[in-house]
C-alpha positions as CSV (number, residue, x, y, z in Angstrom):
1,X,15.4,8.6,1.9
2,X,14.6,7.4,5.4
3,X,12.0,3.8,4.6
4,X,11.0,1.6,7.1
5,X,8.2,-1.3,8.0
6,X,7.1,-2.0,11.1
7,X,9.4,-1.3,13.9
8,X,12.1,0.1,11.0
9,X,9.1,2.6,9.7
10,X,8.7,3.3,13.6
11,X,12.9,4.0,13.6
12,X,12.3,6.0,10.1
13,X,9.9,8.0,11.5
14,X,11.8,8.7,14.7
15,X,14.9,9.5,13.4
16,X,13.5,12.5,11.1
17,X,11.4,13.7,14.0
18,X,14.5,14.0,16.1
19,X,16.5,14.4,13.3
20,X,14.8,17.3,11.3
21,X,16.0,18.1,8.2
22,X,15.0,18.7,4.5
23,X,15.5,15.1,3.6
24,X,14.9,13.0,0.1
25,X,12.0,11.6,2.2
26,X,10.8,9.5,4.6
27,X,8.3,6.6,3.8
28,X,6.7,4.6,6.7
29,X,4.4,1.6,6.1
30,X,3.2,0.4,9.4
31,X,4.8,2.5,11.7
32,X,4.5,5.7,13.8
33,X,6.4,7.3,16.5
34,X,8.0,5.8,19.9
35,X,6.9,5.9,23.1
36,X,4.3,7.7,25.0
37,X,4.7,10.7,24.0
38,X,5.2,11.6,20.7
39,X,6.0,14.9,20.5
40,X,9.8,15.6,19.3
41,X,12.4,17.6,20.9
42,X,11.9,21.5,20.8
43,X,15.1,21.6,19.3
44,X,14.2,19.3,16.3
45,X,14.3,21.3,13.4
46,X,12.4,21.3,10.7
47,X,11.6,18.5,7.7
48,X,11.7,21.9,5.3
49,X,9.3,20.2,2.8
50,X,10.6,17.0,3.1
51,X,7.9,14.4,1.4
52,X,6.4,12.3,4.6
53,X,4.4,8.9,3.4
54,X,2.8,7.4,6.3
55,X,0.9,4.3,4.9
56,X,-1.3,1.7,7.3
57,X,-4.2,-0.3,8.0
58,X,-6.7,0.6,10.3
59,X,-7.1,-2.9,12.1
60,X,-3.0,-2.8,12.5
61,X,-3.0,-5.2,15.4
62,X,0.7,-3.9,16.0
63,X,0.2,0.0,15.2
64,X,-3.1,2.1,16.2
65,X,-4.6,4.2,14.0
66,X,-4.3,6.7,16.5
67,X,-0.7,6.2,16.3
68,X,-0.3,6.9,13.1
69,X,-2.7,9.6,12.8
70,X,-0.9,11.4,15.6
71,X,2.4,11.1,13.9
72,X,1.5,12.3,10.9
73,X,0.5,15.4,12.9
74,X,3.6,15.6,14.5
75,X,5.6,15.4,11.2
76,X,3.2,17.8,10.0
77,X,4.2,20.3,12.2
78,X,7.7,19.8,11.8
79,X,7.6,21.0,8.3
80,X,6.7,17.4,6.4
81,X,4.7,17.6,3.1
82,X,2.9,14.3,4.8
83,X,0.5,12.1,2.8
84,X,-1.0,9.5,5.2
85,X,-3.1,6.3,3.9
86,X,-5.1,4.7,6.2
87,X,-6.0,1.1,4.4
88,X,-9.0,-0.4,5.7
89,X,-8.7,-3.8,6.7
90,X,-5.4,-4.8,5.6
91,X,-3.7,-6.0,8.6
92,X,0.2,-5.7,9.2
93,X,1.4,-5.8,5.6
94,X,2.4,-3.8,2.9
95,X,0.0,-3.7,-0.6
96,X,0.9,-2.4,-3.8
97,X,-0.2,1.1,-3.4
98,X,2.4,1.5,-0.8
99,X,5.5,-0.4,-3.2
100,X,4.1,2.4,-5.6
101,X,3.9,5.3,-3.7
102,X,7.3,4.6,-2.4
103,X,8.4,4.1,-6.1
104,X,7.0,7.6,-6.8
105,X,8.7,9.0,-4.2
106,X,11.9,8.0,-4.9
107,X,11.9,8.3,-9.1
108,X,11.0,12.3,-8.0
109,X,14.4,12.5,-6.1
110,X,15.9,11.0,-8.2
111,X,14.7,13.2,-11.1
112,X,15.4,16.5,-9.0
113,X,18.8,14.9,-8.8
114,X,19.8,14.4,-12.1
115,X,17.5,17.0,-14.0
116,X,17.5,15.9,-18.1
């Protein structure tokens, strides 16, 4: 799994999106992608499936929720099975929800890993 806060869930994010492939997952709690434009490669790839978790607040003062919504679109179109949460008036932190969702998404991997 690619996971990532701030500027690491902004590297998270970018590295699947220009790095597509069926991954674990990728969970990114106050980030989105780089730069101006954030449209990947046409060469990318394709997530295959991969669980996306995009998780922010709407008042973000370092992330806009425009950001985020647009790279959950992107990831979207790549192939990502993207779940985005937009908390509202949070701020630049990470709440409970997100530890949990994150937890979720890694004791399904894990399971499909190690069937019982």
């Amino acid at each position: 799994m690619l996971v990532g806060f701030s500027q690491g869930a902004c590297l998270a994010l970018e590295y699947a999106a220009r790095h597509a492939r069926r991954y674990g997952g990728v969970a990114a709690l106050s980030g989105g992608l780089i730069g101006p434009e954030v449209a990947p490669p046409v060469d990318a790839g394709s997530l295959a499936g991969t669980p996306v978790f995009l998780g922010c607040s709407d008042v973000d003062p370092h992330i806009p929720l425009a950001r985020v919504q647009v790279s959950a679109s992107v990831m979207r179109d790549l192939g990502g099975d993207v779940t985005a949460r937009i908390y509202p008036g949070l701020g630049h932190v990470i709440n409970q929800d997100e530890i949990d969702s994150v937890n979720a998404m890694l004791a399904a991997l894990l399971t499909s890993a190690h069937p019982r």
